[in-house]
C-alpha positions as CSV (number, residue, x, y, z in Angstrom):
1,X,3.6,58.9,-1.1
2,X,0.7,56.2,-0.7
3,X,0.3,53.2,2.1
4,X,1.8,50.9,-0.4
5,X,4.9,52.5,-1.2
6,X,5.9,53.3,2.1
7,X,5.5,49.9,3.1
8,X,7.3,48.1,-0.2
9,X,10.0,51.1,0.9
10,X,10.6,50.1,4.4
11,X,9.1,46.6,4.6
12,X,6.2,45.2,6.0
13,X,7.5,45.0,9.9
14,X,4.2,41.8,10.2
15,X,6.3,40.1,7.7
16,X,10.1,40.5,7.8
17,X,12.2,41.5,5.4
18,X,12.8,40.9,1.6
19,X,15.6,39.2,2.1
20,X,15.5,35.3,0.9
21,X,17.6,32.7,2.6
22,X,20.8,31.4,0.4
23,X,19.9,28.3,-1.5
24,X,21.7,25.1,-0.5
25,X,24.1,22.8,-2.3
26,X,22.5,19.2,-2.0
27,X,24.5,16.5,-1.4
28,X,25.1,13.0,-3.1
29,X,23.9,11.6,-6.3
30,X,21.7,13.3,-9.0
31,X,17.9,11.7,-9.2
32,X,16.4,11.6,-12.2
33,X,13.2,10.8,-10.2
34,X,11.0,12.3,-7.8
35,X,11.0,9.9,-5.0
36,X,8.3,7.7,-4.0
37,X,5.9,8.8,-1.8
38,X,4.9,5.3,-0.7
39,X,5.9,1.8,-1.3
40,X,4.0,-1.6,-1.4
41,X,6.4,-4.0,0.6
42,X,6.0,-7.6,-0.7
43,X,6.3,-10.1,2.5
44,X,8.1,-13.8,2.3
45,X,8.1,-15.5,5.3
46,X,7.8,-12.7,7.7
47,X,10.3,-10.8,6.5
48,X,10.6,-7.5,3.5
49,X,11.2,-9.9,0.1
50,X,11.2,-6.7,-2.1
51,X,10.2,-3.1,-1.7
52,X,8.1,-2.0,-5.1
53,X,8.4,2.1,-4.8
54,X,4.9,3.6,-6.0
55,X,6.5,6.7,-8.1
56,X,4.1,7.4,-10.7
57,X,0.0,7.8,-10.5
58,X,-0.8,4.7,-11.6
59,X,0.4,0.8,-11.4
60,X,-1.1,-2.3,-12.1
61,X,-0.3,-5.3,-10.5
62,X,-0.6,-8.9,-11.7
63,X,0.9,-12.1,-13.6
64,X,1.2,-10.1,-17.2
65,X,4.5,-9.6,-18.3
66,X,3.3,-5.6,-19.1
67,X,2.1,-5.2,-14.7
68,X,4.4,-2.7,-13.2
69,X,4.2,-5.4,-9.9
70,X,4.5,-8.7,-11.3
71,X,3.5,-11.6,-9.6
72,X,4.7,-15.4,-11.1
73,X,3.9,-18.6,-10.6
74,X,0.5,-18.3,-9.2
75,X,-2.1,-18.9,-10.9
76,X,-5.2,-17.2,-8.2
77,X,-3.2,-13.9,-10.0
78,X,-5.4,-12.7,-12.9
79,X,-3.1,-11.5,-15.6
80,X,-4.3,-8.1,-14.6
81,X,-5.8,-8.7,-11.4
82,X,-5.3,-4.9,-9.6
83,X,-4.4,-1.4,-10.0
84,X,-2.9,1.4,-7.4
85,X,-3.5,4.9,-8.3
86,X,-2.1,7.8,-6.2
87,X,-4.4,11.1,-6.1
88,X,-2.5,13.5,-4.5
89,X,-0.5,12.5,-1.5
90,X,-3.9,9.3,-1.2
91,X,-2.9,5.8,-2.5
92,X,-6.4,4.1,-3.8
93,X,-6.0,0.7,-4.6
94,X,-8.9,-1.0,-6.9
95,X,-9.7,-4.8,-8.1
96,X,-9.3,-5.4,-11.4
97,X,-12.6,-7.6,-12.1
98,X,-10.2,-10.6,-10.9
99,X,-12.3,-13.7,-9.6
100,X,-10.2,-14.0,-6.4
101,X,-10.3,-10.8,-5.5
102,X,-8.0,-8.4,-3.5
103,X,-8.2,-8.4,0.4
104,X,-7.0,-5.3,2.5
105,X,-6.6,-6.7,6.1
106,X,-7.9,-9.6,5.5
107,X,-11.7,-7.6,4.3
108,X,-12.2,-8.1,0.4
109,X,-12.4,-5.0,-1.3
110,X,-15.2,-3.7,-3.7
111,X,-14.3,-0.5,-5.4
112,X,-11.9,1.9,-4.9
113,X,-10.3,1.1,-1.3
114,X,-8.1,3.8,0.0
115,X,-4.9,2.6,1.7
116,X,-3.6,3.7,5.2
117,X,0.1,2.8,6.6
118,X,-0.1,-0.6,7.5
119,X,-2.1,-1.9,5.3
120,X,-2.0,-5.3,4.6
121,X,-3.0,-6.1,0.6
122,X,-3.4,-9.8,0.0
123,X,-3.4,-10.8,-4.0
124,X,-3.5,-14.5,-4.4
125,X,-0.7,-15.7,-2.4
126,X,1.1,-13.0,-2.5
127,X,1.3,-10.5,0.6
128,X,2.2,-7.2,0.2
129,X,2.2,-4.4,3.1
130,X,1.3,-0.2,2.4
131,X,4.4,1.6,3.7
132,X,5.2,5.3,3.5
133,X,8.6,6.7,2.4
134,X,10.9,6.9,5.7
135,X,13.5,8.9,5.4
């Protein structure tokens, strides 16, 4: 008998057994979503107004009806005027060619700009804040 059988024969001692732990029964509601990683936070006086979750790779924000993050009545909000795109577990988020322009932390962005926790995203007047999913 080789190395390999005696070893798939009595187990690998480095490794454990074969054995697999039971699966579990999850509680609550079905999803029919993954959840979202992140979340861009909009900000109203101080306080969370709305929490947009980020659930797919890509999201464009702005004053067009079609903008996954819709902002109204302001018109320093290009109709497309920026897009988020997640790569991976990163959140880049990306000016639109919009002639205001999008500020992270109060720096205007030029290019891709990756975001970090904490972020604050400034598009017109409209204040949003990178958060990531707390469970």
């Amino acid at each position: 008998m080789g190395y390999n059988a005696r070893m798939a024969r009595k187990g690998n001692q480095d490794f454990g057994t074969d054995r697999v732990a039971k699966p579990t029964q999850e509680q609550g509601e079905p999803t029919h979503q993954s959840p979202a990683l992140a979340t861009l936070v909009r900000i109203a006086d101080g306080r969370d107004a709305s929490v947009h979750p980020l659930l797919g790779d890509h999201f464009v924000i702005g004053r067009d009806k079609s903008c996954h993050i819709q902002i109204t009545g302001d018109t320093s909000v290009s109709r497309k005027h920026a897009s988020v795109m997640r790569r991976g577990v990163s959140f880049m988020i990306e000016d639109l060619g919009s002639s205001n322009g999008v500020l992270v932390n109060d720096k205007r962005i030029d290019g891709a700009h990756e975001l970090r926790v904490g972020d604050k995203v400034e598009i017109g007047n409209t204040v949003f804040v990178f958060r990531r999913r707390v469970e």
